[in-house]
C-alpha positions in Angstrom: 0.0 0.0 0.0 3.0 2.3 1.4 4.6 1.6 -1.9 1.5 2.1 -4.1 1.1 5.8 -2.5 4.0 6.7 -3.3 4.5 5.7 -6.8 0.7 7.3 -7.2 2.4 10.6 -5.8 5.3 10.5 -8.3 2.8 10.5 -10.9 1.3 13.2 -9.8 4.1 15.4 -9.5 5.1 14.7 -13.2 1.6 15.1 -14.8 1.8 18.7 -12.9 5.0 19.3 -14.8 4.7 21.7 -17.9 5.0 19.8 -21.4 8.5 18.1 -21.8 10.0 19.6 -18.9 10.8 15.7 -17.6 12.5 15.1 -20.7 14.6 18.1 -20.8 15.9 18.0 -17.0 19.3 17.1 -17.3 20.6 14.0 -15.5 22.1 14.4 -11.8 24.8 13.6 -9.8 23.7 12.7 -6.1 24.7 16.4 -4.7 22.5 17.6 -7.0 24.2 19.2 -9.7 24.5 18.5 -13.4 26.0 15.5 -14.5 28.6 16.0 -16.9 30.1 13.0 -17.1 30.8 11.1 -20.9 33.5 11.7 -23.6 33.1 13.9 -26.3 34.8 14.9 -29.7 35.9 18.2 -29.9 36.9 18.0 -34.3 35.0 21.1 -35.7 35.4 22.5 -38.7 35.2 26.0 -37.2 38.7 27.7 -36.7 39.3 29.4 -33.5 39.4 32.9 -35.3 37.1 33.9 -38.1 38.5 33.9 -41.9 39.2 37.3 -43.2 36.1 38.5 -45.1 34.0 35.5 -43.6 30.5 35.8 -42.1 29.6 35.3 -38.6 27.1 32.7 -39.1 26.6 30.0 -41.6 23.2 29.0 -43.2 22.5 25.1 -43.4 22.9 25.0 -46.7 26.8 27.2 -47.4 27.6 24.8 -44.5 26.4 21.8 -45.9 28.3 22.7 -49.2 32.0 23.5 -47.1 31.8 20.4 -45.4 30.7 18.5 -48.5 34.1 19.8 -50.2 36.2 18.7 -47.0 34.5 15.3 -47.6 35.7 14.6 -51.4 39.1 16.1 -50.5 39.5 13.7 -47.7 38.1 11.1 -49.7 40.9 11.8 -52.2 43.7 11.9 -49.7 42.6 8.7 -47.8 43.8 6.9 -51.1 46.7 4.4 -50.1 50.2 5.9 -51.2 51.6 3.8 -54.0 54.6 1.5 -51.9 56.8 2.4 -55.4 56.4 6.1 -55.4 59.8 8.3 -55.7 61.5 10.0 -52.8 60.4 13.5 -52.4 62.6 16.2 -53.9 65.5 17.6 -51.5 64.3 20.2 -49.5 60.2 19.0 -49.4 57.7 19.1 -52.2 56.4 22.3 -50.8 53.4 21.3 -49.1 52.5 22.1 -45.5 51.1 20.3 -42.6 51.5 17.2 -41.0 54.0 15.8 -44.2 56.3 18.5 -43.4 57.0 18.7 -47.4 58.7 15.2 -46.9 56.0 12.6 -46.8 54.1 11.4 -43.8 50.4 10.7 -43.2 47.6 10.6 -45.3 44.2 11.7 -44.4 43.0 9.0 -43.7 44.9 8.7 -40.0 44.1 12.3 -39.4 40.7 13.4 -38.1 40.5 17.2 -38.5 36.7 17.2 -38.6 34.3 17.3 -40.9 31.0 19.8 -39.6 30.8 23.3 -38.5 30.2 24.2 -34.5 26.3 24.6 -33.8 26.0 26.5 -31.0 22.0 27.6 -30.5 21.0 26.8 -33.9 24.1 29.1 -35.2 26.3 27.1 -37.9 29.5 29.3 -36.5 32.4 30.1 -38.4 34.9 30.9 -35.2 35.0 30.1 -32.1 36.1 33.8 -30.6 32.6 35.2 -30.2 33.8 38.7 -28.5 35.7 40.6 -30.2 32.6 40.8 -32.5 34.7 40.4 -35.0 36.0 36.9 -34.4 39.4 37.6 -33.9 41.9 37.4 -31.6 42.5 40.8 -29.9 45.8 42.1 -30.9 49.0 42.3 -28.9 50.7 44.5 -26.4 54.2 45.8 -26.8 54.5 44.3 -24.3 53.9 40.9 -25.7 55.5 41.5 -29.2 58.9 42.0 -27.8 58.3 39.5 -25.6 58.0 37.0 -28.5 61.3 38.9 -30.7 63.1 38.7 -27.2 62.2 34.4 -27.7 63.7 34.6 -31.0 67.0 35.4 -30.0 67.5 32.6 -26.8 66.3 28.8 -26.6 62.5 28.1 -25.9 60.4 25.5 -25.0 57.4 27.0 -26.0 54.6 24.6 -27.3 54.5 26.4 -30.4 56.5 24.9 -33.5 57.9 25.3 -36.7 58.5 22.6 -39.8 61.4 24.6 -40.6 64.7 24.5 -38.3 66.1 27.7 -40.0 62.7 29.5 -38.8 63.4 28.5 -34.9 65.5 30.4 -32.4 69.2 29.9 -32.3 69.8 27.0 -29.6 66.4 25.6 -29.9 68.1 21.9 -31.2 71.0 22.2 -28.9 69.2 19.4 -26.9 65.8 17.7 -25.9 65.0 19.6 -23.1 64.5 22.8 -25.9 61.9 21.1 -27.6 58.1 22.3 -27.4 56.4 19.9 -25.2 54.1 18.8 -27.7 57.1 17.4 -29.8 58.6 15.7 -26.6 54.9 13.9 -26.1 54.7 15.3 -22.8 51.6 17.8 -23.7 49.1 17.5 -26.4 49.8 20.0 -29.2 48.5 23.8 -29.4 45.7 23.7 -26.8 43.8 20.5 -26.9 44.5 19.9 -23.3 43.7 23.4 -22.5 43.0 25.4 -20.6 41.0 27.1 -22.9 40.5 23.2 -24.4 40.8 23.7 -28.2 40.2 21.5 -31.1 43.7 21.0 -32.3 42.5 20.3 -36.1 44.9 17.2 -36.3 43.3 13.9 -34.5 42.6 12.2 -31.4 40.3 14.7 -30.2 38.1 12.9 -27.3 38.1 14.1 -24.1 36.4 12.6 -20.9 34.7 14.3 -17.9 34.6 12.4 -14.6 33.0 14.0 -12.4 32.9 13.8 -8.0 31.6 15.9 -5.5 34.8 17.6 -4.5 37.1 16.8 -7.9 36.5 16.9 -11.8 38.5 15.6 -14.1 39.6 16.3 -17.8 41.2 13.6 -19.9 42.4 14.6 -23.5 43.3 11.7 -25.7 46.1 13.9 -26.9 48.8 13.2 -25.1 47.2 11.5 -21.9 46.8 14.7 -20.2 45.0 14.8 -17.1 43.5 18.2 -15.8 42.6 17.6 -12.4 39.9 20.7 -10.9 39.5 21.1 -7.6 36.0 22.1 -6.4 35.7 25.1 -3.5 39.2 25.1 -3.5 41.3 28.2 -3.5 44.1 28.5 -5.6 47.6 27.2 -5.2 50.4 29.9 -4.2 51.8 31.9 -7.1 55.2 30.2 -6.3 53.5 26.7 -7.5 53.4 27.0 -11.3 52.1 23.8 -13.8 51.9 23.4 -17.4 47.6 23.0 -17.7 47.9 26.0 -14.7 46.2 25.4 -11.1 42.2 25.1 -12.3 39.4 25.3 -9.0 36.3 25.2 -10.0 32.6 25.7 -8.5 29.5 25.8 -9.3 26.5 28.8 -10.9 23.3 27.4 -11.2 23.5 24.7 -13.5 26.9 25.9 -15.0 30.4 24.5 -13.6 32.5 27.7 -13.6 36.4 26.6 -13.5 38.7 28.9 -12.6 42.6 28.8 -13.7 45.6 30.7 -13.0 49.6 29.9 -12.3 50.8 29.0 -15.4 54.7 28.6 -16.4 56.6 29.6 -18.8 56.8 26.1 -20.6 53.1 26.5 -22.0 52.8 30.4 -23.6 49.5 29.9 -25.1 49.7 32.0 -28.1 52.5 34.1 -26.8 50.5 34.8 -23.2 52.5 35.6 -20.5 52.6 33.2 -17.1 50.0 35.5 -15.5 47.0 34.6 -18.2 43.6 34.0 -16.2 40.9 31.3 -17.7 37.4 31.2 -17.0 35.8 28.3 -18.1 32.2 27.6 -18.4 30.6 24.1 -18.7 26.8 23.9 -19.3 24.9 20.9 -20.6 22.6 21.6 -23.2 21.3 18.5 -24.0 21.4 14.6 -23.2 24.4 14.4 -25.9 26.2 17.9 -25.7 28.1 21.0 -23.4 28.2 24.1 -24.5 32.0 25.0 -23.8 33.0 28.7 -23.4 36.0 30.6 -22.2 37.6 33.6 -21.3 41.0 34.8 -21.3 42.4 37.9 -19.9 46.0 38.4 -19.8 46.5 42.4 -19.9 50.4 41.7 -20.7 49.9 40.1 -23.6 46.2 41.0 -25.0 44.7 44.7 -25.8 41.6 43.2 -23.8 40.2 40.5 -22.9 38.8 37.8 -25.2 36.2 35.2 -25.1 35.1 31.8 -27.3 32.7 29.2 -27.4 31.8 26.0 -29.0 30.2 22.7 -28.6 31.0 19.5 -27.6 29.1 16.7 -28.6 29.4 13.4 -26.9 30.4 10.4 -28.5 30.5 6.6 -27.8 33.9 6.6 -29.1 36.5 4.9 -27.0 39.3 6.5 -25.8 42.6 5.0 -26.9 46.3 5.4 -25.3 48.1 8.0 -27.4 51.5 6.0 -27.2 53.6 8.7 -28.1 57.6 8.0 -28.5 57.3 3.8 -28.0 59.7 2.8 -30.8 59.9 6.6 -32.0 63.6 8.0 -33.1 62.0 11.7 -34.3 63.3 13.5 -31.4 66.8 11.5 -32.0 66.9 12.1 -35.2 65.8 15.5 -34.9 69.2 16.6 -33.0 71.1 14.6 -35.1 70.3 16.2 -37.8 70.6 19.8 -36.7 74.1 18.7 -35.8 74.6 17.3 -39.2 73.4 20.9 -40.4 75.9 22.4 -37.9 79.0 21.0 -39.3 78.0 21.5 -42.9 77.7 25.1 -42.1 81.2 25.0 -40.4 82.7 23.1 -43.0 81.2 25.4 -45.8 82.9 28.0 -43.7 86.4 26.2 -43.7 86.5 26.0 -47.6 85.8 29.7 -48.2 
């Protein structure tokens, strides 16, 4: 009877309910707040920062046509390369990306994605939504001689080049001066955030596990692990990490993660070690967050800047990025910039 009453109840209180509110509740963790647990794939199409000339928003139809091109060119570059093709000419065959002008991958072991962002019913074409203008704000003095002051010492910045002559002098003296991304230590760019970024390449699940007092991020790329602590406060300035020190609480229905005390290992796009990130995490729907962010970093940015996008889940499985097992780049990397070095000096000794 006791059990009767109380399912009769339960009824009640949902037929009271306005239409489809019980379907669009999102699903709970046992304190009560969201659950935003899952894995979800962060490819877009969508750049961080808007194409010059480019419109804000994209109707379903110019979408549908961009991403129908990607398709076909994929489709073309996931052909198998011919076993009895001729080396590439000295110096690369000019072409950029992940061949490095050399030979390398196809397309069809890279995932860059393959739709636009939709973020409420917008097909967007960047992620920075303020500026209005979908661009990055531009630098401080401050910042740009920062970056000229990096060209003339080592670095071990996470950003790279494909060209050796284009890095600072002493930046293949050894492995320690390698980005982080190239020693497999970090993902590349900012796929391990924060902010968390598509890096446009592959491997771009990431997994939310969430607890009362901790959440954590996993990127695919390269194993990284942010670890949030909830009503924390932050770490002392002396206590620096590469992904910074994230705390996190909670507005509404919205997990607000706060994150400061970064080093100088991880200069997203030449920021200084005093950039602030504010995340936001909101679920809008049984299979997607809305992700936004905002930087501020008054040493490096005329202002502060702010981007969103969407992350849809996926029942993709998450697979170890084995970086470096049986890998002789970095090696070979160094030995080849001291091949380079004793060309130079014997070049030198003949004139």
């Amino acid at each position: 009877m006791r059990n009767g009453l109380v399912m009769l109840i339960a009824m009640l209180a949902v037929s009271l309910l306005p239409p489809g509110a019980a379907a669009q509740a999102p699903p709970r963790m046992p304190d009560g707040h969201p659950n935003l647990q899952g894995t979800y794939d962060l490819a877009t199409l969508t750049p961080l920062e808007r194409p010059a000339g480019a419109k804000a928003i994209l109707t379903a139809e110019e979408a549908g046509k961009l991403e129908n091109e990607v398709a076909a060119r994929k489709e073309l570059g996931d052909r198998p390369i011919s076993g009895n093709r001729t080396a590439p000419p000295k110096g690369g065959d000019g072409s950029t990306g992940a061949a490095g002008g050399v030979g390398g991958y196809n397309t069809f072991w890279l995932d860059p994605g393959s739709s636009y962002t939709i973020v409420n019913g917008e097909r967007r074409t960047s992620i920075v939504i303020d500026p209005p203008d979908g661009r990055v704000p531009p630098m401080t003095p401050e910042a740009r001689q920062r970056a000229l002051s990096r060209l003339v010492r080592p670095t071990s910045d996470t950003t790279q080049s494909n060209d050796p002559g284009l890095e600072p002098p002493g930046s293949y003296d050894n492995p320690e001066q390698r980005p982080l991304g190239e020693r497999c230590l970090l993902g590349f760019g900012s796929t391990s955030g924060p902010p968390a970024l598509p890096d446009y390449f592959y491997n771009n699940l990431h997994q939310i596990v969430q607890t009362k007092d901790y959440v954590m991020i996993l990127t695919e790329m390269v194993h990284d692990a942010r670890v949030i602590r909830m009503n924390s406060q932050h770490l002392p300035k002396t206590v620096r990490k590469w992904m910074g020190d994230s705390v996190g609480h909670w507005e509404g229905d919205t997990l607000v993660v706060d994150t400061t005390n970064f080093t100088d290992k991880t200069r997203f796009r030449g920021a200084s070690e005093d950039m602030h990130v504010v995340e936001r995490f909101t679920r809008v729907g049984p299979k997607a967050l809305l992700y936004r962010f905002t930087i501020e970093d008054p040493a490096t940015w005329a202002r502060p800047w702010t981007g969103e996008y969407t992350w849809p889940a996926t029942d993709e499985h998450i697979y170890e990025y084995a970086c470096h097992e049986s890998n002789y780049a970095l090696e070979n990397i160094l030995r080849g910039a001291r091949r380079r070095e004793a060309d130079e000096a014997a070049e030198k000794a003949r004139q």
